[in-house]
C-alpha positions as CSV (number, residue, x, y, z in Angstrom):
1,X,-34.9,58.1,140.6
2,X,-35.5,58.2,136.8
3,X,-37.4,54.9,135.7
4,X,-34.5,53.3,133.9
5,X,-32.6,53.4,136.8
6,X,-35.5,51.4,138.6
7,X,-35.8,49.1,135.6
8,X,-32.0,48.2,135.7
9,X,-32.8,47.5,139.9
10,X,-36.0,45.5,138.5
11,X,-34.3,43.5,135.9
12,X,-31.3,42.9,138.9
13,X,-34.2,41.7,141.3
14,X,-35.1,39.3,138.7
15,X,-32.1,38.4,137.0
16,X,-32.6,39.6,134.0
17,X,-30.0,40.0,131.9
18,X,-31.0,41.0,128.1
19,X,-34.1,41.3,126.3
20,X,-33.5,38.5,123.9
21,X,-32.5,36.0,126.7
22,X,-35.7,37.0,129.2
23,X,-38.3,34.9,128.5
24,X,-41.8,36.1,127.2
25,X,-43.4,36.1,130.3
26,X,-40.3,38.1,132.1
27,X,-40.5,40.8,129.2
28,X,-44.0,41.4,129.6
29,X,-43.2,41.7,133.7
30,X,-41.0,44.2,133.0
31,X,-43.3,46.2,130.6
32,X,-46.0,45.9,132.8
33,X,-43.8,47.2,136.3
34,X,-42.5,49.6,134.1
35,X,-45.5,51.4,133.3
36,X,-46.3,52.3,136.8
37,X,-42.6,53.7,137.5
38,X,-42.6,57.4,138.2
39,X,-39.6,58.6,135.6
40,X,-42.6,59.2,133.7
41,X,-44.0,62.3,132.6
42,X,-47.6,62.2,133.6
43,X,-48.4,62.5,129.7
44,X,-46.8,59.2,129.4
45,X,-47.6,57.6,131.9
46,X,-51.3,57.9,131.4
47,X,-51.0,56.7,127.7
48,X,-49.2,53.5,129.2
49,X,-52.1,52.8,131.7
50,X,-54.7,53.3,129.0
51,X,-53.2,50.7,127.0
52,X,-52.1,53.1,123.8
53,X,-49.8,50.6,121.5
54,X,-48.3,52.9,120.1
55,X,-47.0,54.1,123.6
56,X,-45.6,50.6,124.5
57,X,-44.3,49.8,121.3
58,X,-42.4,52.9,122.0
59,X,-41.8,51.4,125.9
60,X,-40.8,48.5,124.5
61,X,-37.9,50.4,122.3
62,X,-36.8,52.1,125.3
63,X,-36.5,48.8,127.4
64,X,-34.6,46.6,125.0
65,X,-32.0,49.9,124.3
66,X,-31.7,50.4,128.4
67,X,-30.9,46.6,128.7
68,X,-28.7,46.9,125.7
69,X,-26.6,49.6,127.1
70,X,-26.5,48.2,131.1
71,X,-25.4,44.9,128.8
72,X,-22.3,47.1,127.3
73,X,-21.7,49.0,130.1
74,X,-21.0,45.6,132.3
75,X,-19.1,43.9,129.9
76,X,-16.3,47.5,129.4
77,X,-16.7,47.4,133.4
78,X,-15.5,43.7,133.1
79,X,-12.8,44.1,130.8
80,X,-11.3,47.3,132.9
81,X,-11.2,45.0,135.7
82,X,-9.6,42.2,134.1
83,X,-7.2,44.4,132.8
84,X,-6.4,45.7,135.6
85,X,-5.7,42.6,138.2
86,X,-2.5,41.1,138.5
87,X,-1.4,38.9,135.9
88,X,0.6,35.1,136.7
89,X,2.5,35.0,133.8
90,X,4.9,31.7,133.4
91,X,8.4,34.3,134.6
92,X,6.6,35.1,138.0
93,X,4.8,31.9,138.2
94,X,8.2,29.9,138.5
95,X,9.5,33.2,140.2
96,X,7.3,31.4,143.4
């Protein structure tokens, strides 16, 4: 399973729903469960335990653009579904 797809199932877990609305504490959580996810390359991953900041400003990126993206991807998936279910307009309404 590649690591944002565990981070997306993190953030789920622990209702998460965007960087900006996560508290400070949450955030860090999530940077700190991230780092031990195996989607890594071991390159990575290795930086990330050693505490390189350049490597978690770089995490960091990743996270807010993967939460970003689940964020739009829910709200099309939203709209497709409202589009789709039956509408009560006032003709079918008065119809009943």
């Amino acid at each position: 399973m590649y690591w944002r797809n565990t981070g997306k199932d993190y953030c789920a877990q622990d209702e998460i729903k965007s960087w900006g609305g996560a508290s400070e504490a949450q955030n860090q959580a999530l940077v700190g469960a991230v780092r031990v996810f195996t989607g890594f390359r071991p390159a990575m991953r290795a930086q990330l335990v050693l505490g390189s900041e350049f490597h978690k400003t770089a995490l960091v990126s990743l996270l807010q653009d993967c939460m970003k993206k689940r964020s739009k991807s829910a709200k099309n998936l939203a709209q497709k579904r409202a589009l789709k279910s039956p509408h009560l307009n006032k003709d079918n309404y008065d119809a009943q």
